[in-house]
C-alpha positions as CSV (number, residue, x, y, z in Angstrom):
1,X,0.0,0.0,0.0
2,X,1.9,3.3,-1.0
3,X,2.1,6.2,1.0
4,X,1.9,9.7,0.0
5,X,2.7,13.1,2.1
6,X,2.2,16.5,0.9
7,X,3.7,19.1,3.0
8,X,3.4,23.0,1.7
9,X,3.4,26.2,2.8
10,X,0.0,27.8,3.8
11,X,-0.1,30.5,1.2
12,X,-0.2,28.0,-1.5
13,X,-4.0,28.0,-2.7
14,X,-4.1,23.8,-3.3
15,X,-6.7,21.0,-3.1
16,X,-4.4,18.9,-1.4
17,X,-7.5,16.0,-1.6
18,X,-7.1,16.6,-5.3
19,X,-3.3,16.5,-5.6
20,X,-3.5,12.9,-3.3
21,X,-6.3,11.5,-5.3
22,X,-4.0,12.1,-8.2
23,X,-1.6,10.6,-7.1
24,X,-2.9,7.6,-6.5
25,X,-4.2,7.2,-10.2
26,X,-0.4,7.8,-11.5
27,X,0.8,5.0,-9.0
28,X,-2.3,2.4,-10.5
29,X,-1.8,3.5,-13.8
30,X,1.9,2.6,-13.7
31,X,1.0,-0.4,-11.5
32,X,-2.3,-1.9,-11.2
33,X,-1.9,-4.1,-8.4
34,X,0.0,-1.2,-6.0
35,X,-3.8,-0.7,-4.2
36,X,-5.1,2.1,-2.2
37,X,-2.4,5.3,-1.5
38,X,-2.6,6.1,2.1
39,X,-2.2,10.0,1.9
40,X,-1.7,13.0,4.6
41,X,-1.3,16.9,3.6
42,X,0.0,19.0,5.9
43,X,0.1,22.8,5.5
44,X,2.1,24.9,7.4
45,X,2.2,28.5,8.2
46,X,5.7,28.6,9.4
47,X,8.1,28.5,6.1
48,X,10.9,30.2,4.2
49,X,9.6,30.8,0.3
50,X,6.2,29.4,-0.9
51,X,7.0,25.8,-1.8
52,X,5.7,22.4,-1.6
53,X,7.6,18.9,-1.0
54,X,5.8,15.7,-1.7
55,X,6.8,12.3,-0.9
56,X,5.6,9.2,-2.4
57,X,6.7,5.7,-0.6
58,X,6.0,2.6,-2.2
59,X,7.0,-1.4,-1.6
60,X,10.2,-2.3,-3.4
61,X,9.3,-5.2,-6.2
62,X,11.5,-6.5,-9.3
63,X,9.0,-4.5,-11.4
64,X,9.9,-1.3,-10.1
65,X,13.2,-0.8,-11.6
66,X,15.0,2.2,-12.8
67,X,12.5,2.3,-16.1
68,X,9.3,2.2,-13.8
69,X,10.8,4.3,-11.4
70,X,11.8,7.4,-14.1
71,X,8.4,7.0,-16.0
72,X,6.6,7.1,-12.4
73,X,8.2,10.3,-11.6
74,X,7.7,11.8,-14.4
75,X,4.0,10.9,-14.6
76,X,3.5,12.1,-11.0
77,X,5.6,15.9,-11.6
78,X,3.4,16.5,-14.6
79,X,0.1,15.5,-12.9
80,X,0.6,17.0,-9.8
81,X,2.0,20.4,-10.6
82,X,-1.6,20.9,-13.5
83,X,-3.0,21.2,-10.0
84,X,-0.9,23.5,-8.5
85,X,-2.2,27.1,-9.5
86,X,0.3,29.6,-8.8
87,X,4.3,29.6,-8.7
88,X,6.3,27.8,-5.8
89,X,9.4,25.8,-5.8
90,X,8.6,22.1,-6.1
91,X,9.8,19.1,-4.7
92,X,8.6,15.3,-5.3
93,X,10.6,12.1,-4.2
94,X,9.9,8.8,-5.0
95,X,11.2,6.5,-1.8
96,X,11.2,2.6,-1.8
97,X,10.2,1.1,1.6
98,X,12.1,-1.7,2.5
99,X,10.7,-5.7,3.1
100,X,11.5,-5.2,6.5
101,X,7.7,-3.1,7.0
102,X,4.9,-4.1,8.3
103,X,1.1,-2.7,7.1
104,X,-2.2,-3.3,7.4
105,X,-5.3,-2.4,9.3
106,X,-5.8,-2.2,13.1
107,X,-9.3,-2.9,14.6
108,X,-9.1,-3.3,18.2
């Protein structure tokens, strides 16, 4: 289950539901069987330059090589910045969680 975070300044005038929803159709495009992107936006009103830095964390697989990896990135920075509206510097990593994680649901 991949993981997105989107963390941005607070003068940035973004749907970050939008922008997570997105990127969760990139990942299932690229990979069908990835399933649902767990995803968090956090805004902040302490910052130096209007920016936003987005991290995307998915399981590493043999599919996911250096090919998959480029085309994912590339997919996701084009998607994601048609929904950002105004200027800002932009960050986006792509970040492969090791086997040794563990995730799933808790229902006490």
């Amino acid at each position: 289950m991949p993981h997105a975070e989107v963390k941005y300044s607070s003068d940035l005038d973004i749907d970050t539901q939008a922008i997570l929803t997105k990127i969760e159709a990139v990942i299932l495009e690229h990979d069908d069987g990835a399933g649902d992107c767990k995803g968090r936006g956090y805004p902040t009103s302490e910052y130096q330059y209007t920016h936003i830095d987005i991290s995307v964390s998915v399981l590493s697989k043999p599919h996911r090589d250096a090919a998959f990896s480029n085309a994912l990135l590339a997919d996701l920075e084009h998607s994601i910045k048609a929904l950002i509206p105004m200027a800002c510097e932009f960050s986006l990593g792509l970040h492969y969680i090791t086997p040794f994680y563990i995730t799933g649901s808790h229902r006490p």
